[in-house]
GULUM-138073 format. One line per field, with one value per atom (N, C-alpha, C): residue number from 1; residue in one letter; x, z, y. Coordinates in steps of 0.2 Angstrom, whole numbers, plus 5000, padded with zeros to 4 digits. Atoms other than C-alpha are relative to their C-alpha. Example, Ala and Ser with C-alpha at 12.3 -4.5 7.8 and 13.67 -1.06 7.14 Angstrom:
BEGIN
marlo = c(1:1:1:2:2:2)
gudren = c(a:a:a:s:s:s)
X = c(5004:5062:5004:4996:5068:4996)
Z = c(5000:5039:5000:4999:5036:5003)
Y = c(4994:4978:5006:4994:4995:5005)
//
This chain:
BEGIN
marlo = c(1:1:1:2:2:2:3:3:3:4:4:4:5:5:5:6:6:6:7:7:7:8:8:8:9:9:9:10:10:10:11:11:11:12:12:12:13:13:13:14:14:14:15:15:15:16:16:16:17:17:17:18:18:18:19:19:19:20:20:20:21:21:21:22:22:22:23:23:23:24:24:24:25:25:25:26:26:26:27:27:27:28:28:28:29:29:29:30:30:30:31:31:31:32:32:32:33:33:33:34:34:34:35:35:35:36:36:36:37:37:37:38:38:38:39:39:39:40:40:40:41:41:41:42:42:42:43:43:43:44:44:44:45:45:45:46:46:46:47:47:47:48:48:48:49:49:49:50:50:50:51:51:51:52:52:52:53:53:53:54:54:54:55:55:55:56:56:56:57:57:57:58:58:58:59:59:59:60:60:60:61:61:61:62:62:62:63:63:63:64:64:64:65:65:65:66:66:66:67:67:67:68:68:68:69:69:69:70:70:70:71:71:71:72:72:72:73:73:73:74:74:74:75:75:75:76:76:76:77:77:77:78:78:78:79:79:79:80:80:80:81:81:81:82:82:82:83:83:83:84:84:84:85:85:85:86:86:86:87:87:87:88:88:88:89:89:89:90:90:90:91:91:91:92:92:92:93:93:93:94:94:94:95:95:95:96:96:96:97:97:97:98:98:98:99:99:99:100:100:100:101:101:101:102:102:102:103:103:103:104:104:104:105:105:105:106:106:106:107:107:107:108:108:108:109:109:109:110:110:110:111:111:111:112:112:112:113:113:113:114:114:114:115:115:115:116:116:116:117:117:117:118:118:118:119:119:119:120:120:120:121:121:121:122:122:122:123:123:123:124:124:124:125:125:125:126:126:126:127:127:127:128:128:128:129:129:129:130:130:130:131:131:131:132:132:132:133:133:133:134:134:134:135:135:135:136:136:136:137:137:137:138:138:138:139:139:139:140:140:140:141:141:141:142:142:142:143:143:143:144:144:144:145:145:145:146:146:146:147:147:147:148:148:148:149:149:149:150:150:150:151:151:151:152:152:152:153:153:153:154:154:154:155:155:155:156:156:156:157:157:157:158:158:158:159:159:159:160:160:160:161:161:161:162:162:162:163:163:163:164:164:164:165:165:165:166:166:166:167:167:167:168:168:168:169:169:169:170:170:170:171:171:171:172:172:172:173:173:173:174:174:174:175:175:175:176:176:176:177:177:177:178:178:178:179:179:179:180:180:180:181:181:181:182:182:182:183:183:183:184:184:184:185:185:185:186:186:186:187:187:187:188:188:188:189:189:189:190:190:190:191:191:191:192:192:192:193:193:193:194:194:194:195:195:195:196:196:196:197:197:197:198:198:198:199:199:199:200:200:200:201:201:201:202:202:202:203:203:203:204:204:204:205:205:205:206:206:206:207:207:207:208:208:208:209:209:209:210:210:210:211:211:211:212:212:212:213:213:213:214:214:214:215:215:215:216:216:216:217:217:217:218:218:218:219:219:219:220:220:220:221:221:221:222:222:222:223:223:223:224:224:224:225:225:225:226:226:226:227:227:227:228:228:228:229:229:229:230:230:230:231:231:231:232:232:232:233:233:233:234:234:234:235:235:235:236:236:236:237:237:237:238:238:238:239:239:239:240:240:240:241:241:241:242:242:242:243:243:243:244:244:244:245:245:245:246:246:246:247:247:247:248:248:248:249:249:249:250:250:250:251:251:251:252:252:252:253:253:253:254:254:254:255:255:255:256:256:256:257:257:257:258:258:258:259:259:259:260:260:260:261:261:261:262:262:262:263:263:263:264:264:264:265:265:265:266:266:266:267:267:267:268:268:268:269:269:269:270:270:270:271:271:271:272:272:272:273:273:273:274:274:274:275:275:275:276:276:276:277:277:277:278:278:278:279:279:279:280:280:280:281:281:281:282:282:282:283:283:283:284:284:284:285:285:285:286:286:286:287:287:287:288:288:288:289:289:289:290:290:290:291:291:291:292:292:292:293:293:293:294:294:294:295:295:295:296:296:296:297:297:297:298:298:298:299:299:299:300:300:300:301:301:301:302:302:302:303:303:303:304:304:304)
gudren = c(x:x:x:x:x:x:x:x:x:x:x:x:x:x:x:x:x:x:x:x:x:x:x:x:x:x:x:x:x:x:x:x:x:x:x:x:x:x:x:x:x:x:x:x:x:x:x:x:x:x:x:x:x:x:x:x:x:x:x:x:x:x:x:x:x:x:x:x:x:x:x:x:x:x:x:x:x:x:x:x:x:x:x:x:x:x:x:x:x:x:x:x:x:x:x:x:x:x:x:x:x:x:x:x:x:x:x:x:x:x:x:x:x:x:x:x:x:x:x:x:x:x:x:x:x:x:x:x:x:x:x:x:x:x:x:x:x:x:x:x:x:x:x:x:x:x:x:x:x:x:x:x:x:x:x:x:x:x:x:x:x:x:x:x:x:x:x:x:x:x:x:x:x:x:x:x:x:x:x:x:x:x:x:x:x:x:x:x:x:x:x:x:x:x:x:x:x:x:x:x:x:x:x:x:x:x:x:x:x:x:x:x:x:x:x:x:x:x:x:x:x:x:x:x:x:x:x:x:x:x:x:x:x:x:x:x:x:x:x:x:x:x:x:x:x:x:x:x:x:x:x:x:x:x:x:x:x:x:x:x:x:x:x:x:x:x:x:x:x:x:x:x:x:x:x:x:x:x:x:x:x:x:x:x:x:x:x:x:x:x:x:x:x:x:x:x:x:x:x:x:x:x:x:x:x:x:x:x:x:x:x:x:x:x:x:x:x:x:x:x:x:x:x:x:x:x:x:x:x:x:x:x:x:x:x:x:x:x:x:x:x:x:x:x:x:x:x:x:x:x:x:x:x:x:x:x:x:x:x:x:x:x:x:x:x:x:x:x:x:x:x:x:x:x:x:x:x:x:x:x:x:x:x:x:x:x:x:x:x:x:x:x:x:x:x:x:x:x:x:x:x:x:x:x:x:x:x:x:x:x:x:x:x:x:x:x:x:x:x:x:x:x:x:x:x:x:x:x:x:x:x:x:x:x:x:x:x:x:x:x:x:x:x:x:x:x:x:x:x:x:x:x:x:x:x:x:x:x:x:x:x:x:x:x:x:x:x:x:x:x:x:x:x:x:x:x:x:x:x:x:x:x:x:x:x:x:x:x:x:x:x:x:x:x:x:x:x:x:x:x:x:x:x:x:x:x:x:x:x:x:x:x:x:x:x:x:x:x:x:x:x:x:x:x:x:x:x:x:x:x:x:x:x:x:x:x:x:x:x:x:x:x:x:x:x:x:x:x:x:x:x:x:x:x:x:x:x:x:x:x:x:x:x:x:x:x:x:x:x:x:x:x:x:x:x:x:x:x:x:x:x:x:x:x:x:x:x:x:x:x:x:x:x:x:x:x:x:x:x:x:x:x:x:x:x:x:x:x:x:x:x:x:x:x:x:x:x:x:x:x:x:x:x:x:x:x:x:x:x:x:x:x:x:x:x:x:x:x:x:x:x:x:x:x:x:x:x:x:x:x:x:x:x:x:x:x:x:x:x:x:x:x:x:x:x:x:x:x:x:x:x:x:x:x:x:x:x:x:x:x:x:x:x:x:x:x:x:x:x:x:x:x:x:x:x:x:x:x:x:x:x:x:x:x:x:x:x:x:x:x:x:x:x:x:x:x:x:x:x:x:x:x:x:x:x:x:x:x:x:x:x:x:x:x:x:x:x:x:x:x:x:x:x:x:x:x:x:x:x:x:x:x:x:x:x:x:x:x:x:x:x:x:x:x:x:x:x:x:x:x:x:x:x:x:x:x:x:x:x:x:x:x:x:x:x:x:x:x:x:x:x:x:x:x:x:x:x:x:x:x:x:x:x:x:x:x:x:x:x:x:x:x:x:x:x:x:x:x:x:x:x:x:x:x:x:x:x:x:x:x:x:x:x:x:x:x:x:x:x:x:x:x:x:x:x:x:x:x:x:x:x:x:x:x:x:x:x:x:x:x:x:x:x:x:x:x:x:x:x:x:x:x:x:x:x:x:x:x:x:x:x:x:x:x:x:x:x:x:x:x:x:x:x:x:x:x:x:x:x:x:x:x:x:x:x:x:x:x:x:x:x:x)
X = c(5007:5744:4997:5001:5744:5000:5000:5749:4995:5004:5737:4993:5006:5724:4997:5001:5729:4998:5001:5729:4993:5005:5711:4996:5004:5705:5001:4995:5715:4992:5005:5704:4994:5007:5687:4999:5000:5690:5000:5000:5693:4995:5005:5679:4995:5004:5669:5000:4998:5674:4999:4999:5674:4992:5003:5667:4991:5006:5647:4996:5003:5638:4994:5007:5624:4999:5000:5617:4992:5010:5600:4998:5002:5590:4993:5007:5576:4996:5005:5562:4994:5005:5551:4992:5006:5532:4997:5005:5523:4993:5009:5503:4998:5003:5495:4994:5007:5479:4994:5007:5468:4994:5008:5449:5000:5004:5442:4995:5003:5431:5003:4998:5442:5008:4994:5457:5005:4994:5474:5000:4996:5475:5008:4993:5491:5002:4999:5490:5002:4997:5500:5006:4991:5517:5002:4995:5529:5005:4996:5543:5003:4998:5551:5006:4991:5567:5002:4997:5576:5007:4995:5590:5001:4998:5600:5007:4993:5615:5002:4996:5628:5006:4992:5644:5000:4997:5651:4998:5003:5650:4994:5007:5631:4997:5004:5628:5002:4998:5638:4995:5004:5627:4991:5004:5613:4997:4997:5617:4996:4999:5614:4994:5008:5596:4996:5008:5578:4997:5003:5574:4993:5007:5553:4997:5001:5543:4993:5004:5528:4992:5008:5509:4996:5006:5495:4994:5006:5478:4995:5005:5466:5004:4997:5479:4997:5000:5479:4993:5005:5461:4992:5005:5451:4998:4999:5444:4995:5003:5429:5002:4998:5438:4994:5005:5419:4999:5002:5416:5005:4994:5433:5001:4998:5436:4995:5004:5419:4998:5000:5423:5003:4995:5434:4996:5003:5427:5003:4996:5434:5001:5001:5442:5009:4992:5461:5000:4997:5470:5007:4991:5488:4999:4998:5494:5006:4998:5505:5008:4993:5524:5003:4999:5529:5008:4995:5545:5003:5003:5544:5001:5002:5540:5005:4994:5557:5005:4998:5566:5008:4996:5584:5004:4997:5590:5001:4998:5597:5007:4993:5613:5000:5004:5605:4995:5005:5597:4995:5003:5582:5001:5000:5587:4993:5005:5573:4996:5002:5561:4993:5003:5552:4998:5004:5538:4999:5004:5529:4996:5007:5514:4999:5000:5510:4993:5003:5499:4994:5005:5483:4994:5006:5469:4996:5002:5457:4992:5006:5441:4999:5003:5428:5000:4998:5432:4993:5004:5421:5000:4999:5418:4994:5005:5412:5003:4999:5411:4999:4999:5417:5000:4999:5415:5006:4992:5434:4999:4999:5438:5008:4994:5452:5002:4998:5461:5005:4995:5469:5006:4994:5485:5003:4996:5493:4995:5004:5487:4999:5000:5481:5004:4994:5491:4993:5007:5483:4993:5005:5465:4999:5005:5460:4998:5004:5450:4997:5003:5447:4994:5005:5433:4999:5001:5426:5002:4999:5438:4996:5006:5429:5005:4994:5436:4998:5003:5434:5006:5005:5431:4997:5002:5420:4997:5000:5417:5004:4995:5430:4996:5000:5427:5005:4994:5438:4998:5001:5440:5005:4995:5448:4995:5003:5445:4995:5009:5426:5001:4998:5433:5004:4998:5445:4996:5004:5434:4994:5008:5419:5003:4997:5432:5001:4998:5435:4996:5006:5427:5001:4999:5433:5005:4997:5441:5004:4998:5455:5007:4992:5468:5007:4993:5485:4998:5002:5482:5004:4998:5482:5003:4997:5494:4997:5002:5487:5003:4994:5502:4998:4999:5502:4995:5005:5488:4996:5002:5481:4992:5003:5471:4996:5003:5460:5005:4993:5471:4997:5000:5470:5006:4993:5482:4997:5002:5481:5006:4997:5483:4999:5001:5484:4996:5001:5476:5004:4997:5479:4998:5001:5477:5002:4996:5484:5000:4999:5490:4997:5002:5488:5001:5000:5493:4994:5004:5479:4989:5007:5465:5004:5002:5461:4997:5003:5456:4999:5002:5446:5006:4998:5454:5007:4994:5472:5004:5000:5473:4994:5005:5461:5002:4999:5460:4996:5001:5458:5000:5001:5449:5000:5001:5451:4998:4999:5444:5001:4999:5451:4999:5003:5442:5003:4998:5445:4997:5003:5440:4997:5004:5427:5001:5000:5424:4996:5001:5416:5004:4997:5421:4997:5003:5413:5006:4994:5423:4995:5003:5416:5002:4998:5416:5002:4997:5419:4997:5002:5418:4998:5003:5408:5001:4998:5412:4995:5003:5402:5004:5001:5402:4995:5003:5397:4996:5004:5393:4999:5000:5384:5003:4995:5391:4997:5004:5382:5003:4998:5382:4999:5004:5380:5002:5000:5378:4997:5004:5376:5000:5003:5369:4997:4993:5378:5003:4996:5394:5005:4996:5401:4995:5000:5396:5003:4997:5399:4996:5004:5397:5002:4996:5397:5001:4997:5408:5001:4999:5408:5004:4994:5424:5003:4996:5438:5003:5001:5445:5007:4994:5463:5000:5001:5456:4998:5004:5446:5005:4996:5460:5006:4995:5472:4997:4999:5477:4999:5000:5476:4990:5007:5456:4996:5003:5449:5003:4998:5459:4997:5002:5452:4990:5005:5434:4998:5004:5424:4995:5008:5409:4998:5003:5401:4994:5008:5385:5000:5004:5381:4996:5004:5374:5000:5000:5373:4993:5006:5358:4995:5004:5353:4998:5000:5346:4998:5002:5343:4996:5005:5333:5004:4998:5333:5000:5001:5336:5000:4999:5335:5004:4998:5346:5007:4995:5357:5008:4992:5377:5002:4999:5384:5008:4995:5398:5007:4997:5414:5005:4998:5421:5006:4997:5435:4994:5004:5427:4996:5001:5429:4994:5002:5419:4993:5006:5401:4998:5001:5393:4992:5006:5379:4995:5004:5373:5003:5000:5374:4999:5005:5371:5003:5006:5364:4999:5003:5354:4998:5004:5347:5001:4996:5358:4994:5004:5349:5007:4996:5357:4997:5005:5353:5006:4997:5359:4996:5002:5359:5002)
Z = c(5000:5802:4995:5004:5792:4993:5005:5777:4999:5004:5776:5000:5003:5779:4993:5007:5764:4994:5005:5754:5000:4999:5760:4994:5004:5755:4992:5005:5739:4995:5003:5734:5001:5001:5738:4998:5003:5730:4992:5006:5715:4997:5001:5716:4999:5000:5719:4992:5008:5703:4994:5006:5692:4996:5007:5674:5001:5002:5674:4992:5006:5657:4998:5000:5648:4994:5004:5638:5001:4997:5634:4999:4997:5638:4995:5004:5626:5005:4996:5637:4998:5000:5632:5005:4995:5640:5000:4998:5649:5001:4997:5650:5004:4995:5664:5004:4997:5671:4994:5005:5655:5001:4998:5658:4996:5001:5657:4994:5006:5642:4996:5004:5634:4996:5001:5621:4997:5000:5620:4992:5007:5600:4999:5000:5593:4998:5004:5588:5010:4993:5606:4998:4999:5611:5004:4997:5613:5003:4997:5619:5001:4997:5628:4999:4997:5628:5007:4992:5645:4998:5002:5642:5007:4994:5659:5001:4998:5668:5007:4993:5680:4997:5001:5682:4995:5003:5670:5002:4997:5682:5001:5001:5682:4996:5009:5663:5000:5002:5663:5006:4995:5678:4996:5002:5669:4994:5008:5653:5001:5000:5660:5005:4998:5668:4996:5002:5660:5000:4998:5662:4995:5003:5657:5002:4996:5659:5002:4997:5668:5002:5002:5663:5002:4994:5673:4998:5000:5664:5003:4996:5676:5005:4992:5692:4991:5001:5675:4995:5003:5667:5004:4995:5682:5002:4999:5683:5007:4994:5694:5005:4995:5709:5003:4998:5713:4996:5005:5697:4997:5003:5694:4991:5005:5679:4994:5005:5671:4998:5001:5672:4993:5003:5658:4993:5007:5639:4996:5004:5624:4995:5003:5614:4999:5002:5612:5005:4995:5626:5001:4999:5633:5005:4994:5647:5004:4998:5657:5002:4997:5659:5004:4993:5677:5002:5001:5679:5007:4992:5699:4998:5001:5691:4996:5003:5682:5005:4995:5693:4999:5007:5687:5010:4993:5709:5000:4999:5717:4998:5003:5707:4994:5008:5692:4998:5002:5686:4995:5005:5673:4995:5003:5660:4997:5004:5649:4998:5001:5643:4994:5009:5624:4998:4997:5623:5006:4995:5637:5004:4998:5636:4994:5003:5631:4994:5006:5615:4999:4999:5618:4996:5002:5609:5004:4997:5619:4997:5003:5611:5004:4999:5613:5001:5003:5617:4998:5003:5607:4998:5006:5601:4999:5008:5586:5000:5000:5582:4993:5009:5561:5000:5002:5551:4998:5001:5548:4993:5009:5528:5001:4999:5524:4992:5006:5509:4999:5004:5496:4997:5007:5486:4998:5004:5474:4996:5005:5463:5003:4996:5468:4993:5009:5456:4997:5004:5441:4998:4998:5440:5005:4992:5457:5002:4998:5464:5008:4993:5482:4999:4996:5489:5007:4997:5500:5008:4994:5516:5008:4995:5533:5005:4998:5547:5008:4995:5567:5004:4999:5576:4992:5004:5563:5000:4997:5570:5005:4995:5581:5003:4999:5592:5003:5001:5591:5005:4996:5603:4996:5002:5599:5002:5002:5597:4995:5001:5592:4988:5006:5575:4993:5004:5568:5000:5001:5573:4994:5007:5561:4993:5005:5548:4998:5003:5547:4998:5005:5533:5001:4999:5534:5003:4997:5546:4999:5004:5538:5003:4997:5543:4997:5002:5537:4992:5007:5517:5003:5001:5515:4996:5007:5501:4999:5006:5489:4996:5005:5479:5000:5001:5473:5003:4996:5484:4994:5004:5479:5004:4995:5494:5006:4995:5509:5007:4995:5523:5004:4993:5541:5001:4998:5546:5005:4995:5561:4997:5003:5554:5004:4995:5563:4998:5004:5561:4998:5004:5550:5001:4997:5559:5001:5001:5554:5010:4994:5570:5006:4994:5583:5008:4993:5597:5001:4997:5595:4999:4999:5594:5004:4997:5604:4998:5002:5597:5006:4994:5607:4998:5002:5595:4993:5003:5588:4995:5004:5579:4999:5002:5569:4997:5005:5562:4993:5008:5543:4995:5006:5533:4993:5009:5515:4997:5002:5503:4992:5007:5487:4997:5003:5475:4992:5010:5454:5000:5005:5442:4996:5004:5432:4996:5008:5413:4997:5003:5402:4993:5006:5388:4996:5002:5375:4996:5003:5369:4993:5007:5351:4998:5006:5339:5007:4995:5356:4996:5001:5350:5004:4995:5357:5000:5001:5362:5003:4999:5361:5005:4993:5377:4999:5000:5375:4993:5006:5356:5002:5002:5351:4994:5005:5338:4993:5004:5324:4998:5003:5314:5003:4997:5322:4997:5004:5316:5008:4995:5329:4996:5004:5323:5004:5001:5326:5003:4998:5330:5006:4997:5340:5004:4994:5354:5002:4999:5359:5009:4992:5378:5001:4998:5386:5009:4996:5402:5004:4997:5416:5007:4995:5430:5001:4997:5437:4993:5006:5422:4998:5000:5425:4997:5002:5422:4995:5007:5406:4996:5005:5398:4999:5002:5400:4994:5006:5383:4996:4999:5388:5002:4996:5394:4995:5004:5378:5002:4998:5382:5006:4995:5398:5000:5000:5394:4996:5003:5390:4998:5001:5382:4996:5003:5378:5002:5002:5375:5002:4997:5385:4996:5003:5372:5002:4998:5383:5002:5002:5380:4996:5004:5365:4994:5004:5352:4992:5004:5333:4998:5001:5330:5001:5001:5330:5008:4995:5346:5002:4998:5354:5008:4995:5367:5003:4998:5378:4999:4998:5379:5007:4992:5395:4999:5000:5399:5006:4993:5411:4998:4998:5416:5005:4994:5428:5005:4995:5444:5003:4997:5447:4994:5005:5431:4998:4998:5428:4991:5005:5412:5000:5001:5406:4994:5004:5389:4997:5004:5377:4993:5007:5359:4994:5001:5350:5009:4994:5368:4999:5005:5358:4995:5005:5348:4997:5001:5335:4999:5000:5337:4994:5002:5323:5002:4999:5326:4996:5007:5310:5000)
Y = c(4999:5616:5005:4994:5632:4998:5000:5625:4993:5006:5609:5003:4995:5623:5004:5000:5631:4997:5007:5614:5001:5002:5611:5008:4992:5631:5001:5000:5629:4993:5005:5612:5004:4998:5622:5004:4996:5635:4998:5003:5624:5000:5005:5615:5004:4997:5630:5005:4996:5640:4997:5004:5624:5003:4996:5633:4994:5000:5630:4998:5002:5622:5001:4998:5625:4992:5006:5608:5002:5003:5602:4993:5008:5587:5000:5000:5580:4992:5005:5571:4997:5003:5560:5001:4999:5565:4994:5007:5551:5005:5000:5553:4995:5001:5549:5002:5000:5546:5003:4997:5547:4999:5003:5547:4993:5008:5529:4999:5001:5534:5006:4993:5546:4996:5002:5542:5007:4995:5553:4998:5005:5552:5004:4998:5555:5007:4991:5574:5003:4997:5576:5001:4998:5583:4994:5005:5569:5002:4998:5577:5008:4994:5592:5001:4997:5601:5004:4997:5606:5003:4999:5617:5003:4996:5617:5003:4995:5625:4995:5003:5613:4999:5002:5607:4994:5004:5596:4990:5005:5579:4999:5002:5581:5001:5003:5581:4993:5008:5565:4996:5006:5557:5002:4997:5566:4994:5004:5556:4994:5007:5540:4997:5000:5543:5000:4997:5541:5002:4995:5554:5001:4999:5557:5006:4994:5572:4999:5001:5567:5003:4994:5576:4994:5000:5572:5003:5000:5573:5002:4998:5572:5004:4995:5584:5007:4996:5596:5004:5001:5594:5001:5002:5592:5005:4993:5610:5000:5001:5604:4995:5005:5593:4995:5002:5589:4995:5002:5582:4993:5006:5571:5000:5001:5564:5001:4998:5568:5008:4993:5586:5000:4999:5583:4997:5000:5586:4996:5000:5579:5005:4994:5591:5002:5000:5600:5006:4997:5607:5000:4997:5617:4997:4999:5610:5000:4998:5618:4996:5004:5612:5002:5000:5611:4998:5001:5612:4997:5005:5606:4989:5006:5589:4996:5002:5586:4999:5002:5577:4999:5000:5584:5003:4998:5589:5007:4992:5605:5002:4997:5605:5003:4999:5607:5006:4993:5624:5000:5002:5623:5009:4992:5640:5000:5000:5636:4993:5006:5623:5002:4999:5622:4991:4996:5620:5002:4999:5628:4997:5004:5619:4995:5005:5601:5000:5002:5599:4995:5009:5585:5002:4999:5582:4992:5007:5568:5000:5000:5561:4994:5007:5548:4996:5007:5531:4997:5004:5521:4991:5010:5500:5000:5003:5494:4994:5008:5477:5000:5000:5474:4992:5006:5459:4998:5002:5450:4999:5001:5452:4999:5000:5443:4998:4997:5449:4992:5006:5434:5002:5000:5432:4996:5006:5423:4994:5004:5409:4992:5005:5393:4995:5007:5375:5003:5001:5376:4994:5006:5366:5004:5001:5372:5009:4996:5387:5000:4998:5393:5005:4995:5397:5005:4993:5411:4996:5004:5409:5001:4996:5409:5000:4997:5416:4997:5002:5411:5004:4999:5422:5003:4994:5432:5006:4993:5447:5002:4997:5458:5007:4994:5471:5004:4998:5485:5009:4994:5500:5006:4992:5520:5004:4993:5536:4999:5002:5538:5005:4997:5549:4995:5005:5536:4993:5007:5519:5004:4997:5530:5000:4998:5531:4993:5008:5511:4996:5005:5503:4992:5007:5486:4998:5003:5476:4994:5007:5464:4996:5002:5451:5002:5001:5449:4996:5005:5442:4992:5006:5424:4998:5004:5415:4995:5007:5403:4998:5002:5402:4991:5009:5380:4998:5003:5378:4996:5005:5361:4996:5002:5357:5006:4996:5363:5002:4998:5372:5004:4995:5380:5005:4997:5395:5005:4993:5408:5004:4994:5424:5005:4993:5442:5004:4993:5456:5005:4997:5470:5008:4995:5486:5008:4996:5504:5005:4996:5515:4995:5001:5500:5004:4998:5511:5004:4995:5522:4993:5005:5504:4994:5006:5490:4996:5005:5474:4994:5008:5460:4993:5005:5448:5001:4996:5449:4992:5008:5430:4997:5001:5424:4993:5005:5405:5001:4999:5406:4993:5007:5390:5004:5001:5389:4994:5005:5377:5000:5001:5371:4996:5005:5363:5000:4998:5360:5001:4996:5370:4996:5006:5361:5003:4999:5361:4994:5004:5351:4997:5003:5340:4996:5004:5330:4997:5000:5316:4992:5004:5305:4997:5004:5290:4997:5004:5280:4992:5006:5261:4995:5005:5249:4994:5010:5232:4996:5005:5219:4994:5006:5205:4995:5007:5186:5001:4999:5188:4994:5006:5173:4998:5004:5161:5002:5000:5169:5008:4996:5185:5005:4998:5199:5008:4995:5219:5006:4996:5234:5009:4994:5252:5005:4999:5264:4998:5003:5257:5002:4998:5270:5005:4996:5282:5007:4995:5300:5003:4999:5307:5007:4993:5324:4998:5001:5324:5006:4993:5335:4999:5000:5338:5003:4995:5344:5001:4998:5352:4997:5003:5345:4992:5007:5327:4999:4999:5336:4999:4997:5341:4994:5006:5324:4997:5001:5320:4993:5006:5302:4996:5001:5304:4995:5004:5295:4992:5007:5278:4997:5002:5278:4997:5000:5278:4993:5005:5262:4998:4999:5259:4992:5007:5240:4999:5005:5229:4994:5010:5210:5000:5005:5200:4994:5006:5187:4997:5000:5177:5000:4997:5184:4996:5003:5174:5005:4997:5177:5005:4992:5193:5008:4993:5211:5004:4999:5221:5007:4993:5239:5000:5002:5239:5007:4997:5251:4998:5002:5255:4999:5000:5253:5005:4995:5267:5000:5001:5266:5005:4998:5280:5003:5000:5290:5003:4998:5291:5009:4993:5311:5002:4999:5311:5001:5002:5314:5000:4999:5310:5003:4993:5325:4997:5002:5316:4996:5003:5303:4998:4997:5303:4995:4998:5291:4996:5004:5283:4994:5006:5268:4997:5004:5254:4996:5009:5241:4997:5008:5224:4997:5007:5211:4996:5008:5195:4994:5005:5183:4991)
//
């Protein structure tokens, strides 16, 4: 009996001696309970240091906790209790770190803790409602040209702190690519927002039309020869013999090397009998194509 009483005294004396540690703990601060019209910007104290004193086994369970440090705006802001939450200004305040509220048990000692006090600045929540600009890039194929793209919705409303929302000029998505674009196109794009944790946007996807059309240019193309349709049997003389047109289109069509081959230009003499005549060409062109002038307007015919 004597000696398993020793054993026992023996192990609690142990256990009672085991060497002491000193470590620290870096805590993340939660915020809690911001006013309803007020926003936390980010000129806060993120985190704390805890530098405590325990046995060795409760660093390691310590370790393996999430441990946050837990600030309470309106418990530490709220100077009138009558007044609630509209007691509370916008502006930059210390508030007090409470070492009660580290939830670290009664084996655990706190030596120290840095800083002191937590770091806040809280200002005006504000919304503004901006027009959506949505920035381009890249080239469209060549020939073609986009126009101004529209956006759905076209305005967003955007909430923050009343300091930064004053400060945002323009409200833009994510750029759009037009690289080979040859055609009209749809795409939902994001917005494009610096510091979203300190804004709220109504609208966080935007569908984005673009349309692309060619690039026009003109062309005059000359000395086109006319062909005469249902000569009669007889002599016939036309003056002048040839044709010049000016052409207006996409510029990819202008510029085909082959565009003169395509164009046709004749006169129906059908019915005509001997005499002298004043008479139109007739023109056949490609259909994207539009003809601007003609030069000469008015053929004589004689027919001998």
């Amino acid at each position: 009996m004597a000696v398993a009483t020793a054993v026992i005294m023996i192990v609690i004396f142990a256990s009672c001696t085991q060497e002491l540690r000193k470590t620290n703990l870096l805590l993340p601060v939660d915020y809690a309970n911001v006013p309803d019209d007020m926003i936390l910007t980010n000129f806060h104290t993120d985190k704390i240091e805890v530098r405590i004193k325990c046995r060795p086994k409760h660093i390691e369970k310590l370790s393996k906790r999430s441990l946050v440090y837990p600030a309470d705006i309106y418990t530490d802001l709220a100077f009138d209790p009558a007044g609630g939450a509209d007691a509370i200004e916008p502006g930059s305040y210390l508030l007090p770190v409470d070492k009660n509220r580290i939830p670290l048990g009664r084996s655990v000692s706190i030596v120290n803790i840095t800083p002191s006090s937590l770091s806040i600045r809280l200002e005006k929540k504000v919304t503004r409602v901006f027009k959506v600009t949505v920035p381009l890039i890249g080239e469209t194929a060549k020939g073609y040209m986009a126009l101004s793209p529209e956006c759905e919705p076209a305005t967003v409303a955007v909430t923050g702190a009343e300091s930064l929302i004053n400060r945002i000029q323009t409200f833009t998505t994510k750029p759009v690519d037009l690289s080979n674009a040859n055609e009209n196109f749809k795409k939902e794009v994001p917005m494009d927002l610096g510091q979203p944790e300190l804004f709220t946007a109504a609208q966080s996807i935007f569908v984005v039309s673009v349309q692309i059309q060619p690039l026009t240019g003109t062309r005059t193309i000359e000395q086109i020869p006319i062909e005469l349709q249902n000569r009669p049997g007889k002599k016939v003389s036309i003056e002048p013999s040839t044709i010049s047109i000016d052409l207006k289109g996409p510029q990819e069509t202008l510029n085909n090397t082959n565009l003169a081959d395509k164009i046709y230009a004749f006169m129906d003499l059908k019915g005509l009998k001997t005499g002298v005549y004043a008479r139109h060409a007739c023109i056949d062109i490609p259909v994207e194509l539009v003809m601007t002038n003609a030069s000469p307007r008015v053929f004589t015919v004689k027919i001998e």
